[in-house]
C-alpha positions in Angstrom: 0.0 0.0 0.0 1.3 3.5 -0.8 0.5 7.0 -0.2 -0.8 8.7 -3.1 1.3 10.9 -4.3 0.3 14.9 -4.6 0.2 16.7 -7.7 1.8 20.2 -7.4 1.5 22.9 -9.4 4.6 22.2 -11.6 3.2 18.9 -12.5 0.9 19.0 -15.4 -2.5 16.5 -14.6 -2.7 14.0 -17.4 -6.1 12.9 -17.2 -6.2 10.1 -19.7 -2.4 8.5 -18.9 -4.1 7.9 -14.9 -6.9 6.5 -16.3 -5.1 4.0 -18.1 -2.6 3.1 -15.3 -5.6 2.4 -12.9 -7.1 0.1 -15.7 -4.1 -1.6 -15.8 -4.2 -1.5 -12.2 -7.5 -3.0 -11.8 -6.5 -5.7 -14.2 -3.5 -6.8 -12.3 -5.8 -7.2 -8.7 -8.1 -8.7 -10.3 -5.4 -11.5 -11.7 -4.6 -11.8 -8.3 -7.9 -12.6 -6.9 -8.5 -15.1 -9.7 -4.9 -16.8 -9.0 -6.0 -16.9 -5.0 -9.3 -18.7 -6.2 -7.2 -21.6 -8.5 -5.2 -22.1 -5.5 -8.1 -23.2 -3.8 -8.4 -23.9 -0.2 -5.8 -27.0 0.2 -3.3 -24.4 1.7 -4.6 -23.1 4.7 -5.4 -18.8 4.6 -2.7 -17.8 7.0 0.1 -19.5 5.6 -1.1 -18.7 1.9 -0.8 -14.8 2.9 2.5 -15.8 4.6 3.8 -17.3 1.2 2.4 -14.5 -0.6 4.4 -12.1 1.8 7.7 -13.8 2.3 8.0 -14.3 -1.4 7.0 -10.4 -1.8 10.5 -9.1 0.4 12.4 -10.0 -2.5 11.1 -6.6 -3.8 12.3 -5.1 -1.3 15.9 -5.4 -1.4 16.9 -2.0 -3.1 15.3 -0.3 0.5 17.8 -3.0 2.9 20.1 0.0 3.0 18.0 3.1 4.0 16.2 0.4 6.2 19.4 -0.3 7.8 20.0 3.1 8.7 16.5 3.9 10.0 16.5 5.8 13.7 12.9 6.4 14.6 10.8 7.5 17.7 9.8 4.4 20.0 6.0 5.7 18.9 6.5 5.4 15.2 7.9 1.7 15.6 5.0 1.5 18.0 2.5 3.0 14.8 4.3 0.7 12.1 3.7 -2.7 14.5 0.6 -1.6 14.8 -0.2 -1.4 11.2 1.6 -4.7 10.4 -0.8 -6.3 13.2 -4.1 -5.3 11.7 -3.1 -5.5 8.2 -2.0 -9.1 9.1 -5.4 -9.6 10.3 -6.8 -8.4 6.7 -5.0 -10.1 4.5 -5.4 -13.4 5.8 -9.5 -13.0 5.7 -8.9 -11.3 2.3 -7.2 -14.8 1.4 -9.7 -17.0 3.8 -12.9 -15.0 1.7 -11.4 -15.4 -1.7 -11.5 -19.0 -1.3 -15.0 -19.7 0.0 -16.8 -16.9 -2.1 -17.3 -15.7 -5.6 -14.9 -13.0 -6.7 -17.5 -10.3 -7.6 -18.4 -10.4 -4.1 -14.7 -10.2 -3.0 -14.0 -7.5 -5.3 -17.4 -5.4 -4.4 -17.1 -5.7 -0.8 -13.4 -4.6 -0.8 -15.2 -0.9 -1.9 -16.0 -0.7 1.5 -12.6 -0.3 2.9 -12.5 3.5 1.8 -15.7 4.2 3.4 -14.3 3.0 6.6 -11.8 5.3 5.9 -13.8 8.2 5.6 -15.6 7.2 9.0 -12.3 6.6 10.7 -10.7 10.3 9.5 -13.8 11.6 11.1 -13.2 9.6 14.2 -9.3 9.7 15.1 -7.9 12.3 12.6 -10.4 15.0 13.2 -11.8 15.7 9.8 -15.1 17.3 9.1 -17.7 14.3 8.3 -20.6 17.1 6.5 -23.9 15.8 5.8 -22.6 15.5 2.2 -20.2 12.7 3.4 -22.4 11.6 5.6 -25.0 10.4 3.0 -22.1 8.8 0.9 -21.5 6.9 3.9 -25.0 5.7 4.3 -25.1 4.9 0.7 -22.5 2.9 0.4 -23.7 1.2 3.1 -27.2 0.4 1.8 -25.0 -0.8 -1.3 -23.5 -3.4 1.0 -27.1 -3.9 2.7 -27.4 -4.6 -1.7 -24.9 -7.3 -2.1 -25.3 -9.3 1.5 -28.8 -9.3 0.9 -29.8 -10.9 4.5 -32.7 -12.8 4.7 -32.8 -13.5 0.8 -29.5 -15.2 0.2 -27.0 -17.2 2.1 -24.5 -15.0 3.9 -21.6 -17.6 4.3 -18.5 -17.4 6.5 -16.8 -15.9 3.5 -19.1 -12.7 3.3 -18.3 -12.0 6.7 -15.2 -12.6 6.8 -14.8 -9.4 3.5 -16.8 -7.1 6.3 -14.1 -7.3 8.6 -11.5 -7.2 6.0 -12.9 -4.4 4.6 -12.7 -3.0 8.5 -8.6 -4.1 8.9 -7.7 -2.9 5.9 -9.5 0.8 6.6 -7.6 1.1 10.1 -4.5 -0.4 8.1 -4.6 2.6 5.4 -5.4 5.2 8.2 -2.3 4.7 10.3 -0.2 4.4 6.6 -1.8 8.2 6.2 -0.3 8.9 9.4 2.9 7.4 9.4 3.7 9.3 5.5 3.9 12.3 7.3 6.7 11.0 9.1 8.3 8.2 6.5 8.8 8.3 2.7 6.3 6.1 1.1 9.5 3.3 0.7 10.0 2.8 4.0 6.4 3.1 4.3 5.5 0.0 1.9 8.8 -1.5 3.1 7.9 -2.1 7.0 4.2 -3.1 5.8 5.9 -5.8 4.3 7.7 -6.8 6.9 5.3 -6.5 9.9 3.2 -8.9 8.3 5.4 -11.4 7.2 6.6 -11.5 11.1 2.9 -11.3 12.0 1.4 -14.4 9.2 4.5 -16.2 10.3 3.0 -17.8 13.8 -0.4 -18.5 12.2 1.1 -20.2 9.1 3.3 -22.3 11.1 -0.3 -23.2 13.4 -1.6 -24.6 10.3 1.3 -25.4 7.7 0.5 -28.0 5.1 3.5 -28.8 2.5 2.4 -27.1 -0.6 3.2 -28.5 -4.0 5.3 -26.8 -6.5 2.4 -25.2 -8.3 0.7 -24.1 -5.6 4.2 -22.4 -5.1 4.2 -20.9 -8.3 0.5 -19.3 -8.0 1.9 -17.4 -4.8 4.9 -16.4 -6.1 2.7 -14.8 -9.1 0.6 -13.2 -6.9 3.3 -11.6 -5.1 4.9 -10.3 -8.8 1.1 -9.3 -9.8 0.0 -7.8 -6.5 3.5 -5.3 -6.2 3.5 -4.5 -9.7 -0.6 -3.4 -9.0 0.6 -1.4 -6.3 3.3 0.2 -8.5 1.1 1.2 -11.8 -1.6 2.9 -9.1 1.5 5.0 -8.2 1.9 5.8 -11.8 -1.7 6.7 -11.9 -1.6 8.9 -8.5 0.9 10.6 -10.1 -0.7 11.6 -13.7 -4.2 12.4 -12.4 -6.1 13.6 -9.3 -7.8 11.0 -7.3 -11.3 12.2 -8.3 -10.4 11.3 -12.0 -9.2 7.9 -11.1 -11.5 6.6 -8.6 -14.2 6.1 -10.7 -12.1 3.9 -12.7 -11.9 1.6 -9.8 -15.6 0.4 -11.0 -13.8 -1.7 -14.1 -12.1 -4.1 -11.5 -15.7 -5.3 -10.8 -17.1 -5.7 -14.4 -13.3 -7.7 -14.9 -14.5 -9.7 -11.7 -18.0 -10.7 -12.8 -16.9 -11.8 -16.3 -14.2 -13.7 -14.8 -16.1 -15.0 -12.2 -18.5 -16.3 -14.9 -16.3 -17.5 -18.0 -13.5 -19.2 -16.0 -15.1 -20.3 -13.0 -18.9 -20.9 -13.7 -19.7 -18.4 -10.9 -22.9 -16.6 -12.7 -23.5 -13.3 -12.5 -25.2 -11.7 -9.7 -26.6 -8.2 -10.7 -27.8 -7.3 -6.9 -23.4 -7.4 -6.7 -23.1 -5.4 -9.6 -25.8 -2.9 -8.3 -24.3 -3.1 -4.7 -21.0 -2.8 -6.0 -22.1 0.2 -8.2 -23.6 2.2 -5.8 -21.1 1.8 -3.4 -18.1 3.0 -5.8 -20.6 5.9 -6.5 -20.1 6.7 -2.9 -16.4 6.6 -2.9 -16.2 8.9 -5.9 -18.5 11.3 -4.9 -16.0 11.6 -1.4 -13.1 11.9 -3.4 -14.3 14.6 -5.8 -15.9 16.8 -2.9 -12.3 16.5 -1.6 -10.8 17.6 -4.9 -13.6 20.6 -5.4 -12.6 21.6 -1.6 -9.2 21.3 -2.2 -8.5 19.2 1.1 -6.1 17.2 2.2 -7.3 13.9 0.5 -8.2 11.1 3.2 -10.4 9.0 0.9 -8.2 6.3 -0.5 -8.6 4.6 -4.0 -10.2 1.4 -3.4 -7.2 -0.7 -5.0 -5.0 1.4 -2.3 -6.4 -1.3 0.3 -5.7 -4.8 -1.3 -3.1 -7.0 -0.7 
């Protein structure tokens, strides 16, 4: 996860190249949750997060020097094991629900993460929650209320299992917003990494199976598709304002639902669509009332909270 980048006045906004790195973007997470559904359920959550971590610190070896010389306040190691401990938490029921559910759902439910966000700001950061925001909030919600659907469809372990990932993954972003002030964005990412890699190591070991060589192989893919997703939404922070980007977020759904349903025979669901829809119509809204008020953006892109 990184800190989006802000555009300052000598850099010149290039609308259409952010658009296109956040498509790419949304393509690459969405080849990762479809690579986290072949692997299937054979290797336990924890330790396929674990995996998916450990192999990811190979990408980290051009920061072993600045992270070598890092002095920091005992409250800012405090804030980064913090962050590792919920984020640790997310990802392995991000990797528990991609296993158990259909990836539309995965992929709409994630949306929520920013509108957490956006609560959270209002809670521990102090920033205005108007009654604009506030009916974003409740819509977005009513767009989850969409998707879960209680009463008419079964809500598995897997569907609540994306509510509190959504949650983890919201308090995991606020404390990286925090801690940017403080760090570069490497060292940022870099102790991310880290944290939960120590953190998935104890529950992997609980429940470690030997995986096979292929099963190998998928992780070590998702690692190389889930960094190189983190890197081209950089790209995209930097061409464009967030308010021109996060509605793009919306294509990583429609790639979800036609995946979902011409590789793995999920159907499609148009209540997840709809949901999923309304919900990313929340998020944008935010972010562009934060670009027309010219405020220090809090509102994360949605892809700025997977794995």
């Amino acid at each position: 996860m990184r800190a989006e980048p802000t555009l300052t006045p000598e850099t010149t906004p290039k609308p259409g190249l952010g658009i296109f790195w956040m498509v790419v973007t949304g393509i690459l997470f969405v080849g990762v949750t479809a690579l986290v559904k072949v692997l299937g359920t054979r290797v336990p959550a924890p330790q396929a997060a674990f995996l998916r971590y450990a192999m990811g610190l190979v990408f980290l070896l051009p920061m072993l020097r600045p992270l070598m010389r890092l002095r920091l306040e005992r409250r800012i190691w405090l804030m980064f094991g913090a962050r590792g401990a919920v984020h640790t938490v997310a990802v392995a029921l991000w990797f528990f629900a991609m296993a158990r559910i259909p990836i539309a759902d995965v992929t709409a439910m994630n949306y929520l993460s920013p509108i957490y966000v956006t609560l959270g700001a209002a809670l521990f950061l102090g920033e205005t929650l108007a009654l604009r925001r506030v009916l974003a909030v409740v819509a977005a919600l009513i767009g989850a209320l969409i998707i879960l659907r209680p009463g008419f469809r079964e809500v598995g372990p897997g569907h609540f299992a994306m509510l509190f990932t959504a949650v983890f993954f919201g308090a995991s972003y606020l404390t990286a917003k925090v801690l940017s002030g403080r760090c570069s964005a490497g060292i940022v990412v870099a102790m991310l990494s880290i944290t939960v890699t120590i953190g998935l190591a104890p529950l992997a070991a609980a429940v470690w199976v030997t995986p096979t060589l292929g099963e190998l192989a998928i992780l070590a893919a998702v690692a190389c598709l889930a960094t190189a997703g983190h890197y081209t939404m950089t790209l995209a922070f930097g061409a464009a304002p967030l308010a021109v980007t996060q509605p793009v977020t919306f294509l990583q759904l429609v790639w979800a639902v036609a995946l979902g349903a011409l590789v793995f025979g999920e159907g499609v669901d148009v209540f997840v669509v709809l949901g999923g829809t309304v919900i990313v119509a929340a998020i944008s809204f935010i972010s562009w009332r934060e670009s027309v008020l010219k405020r220090r953006a809090i509102t994360p892109v949605v892809s700025a909270t997977k794995v």
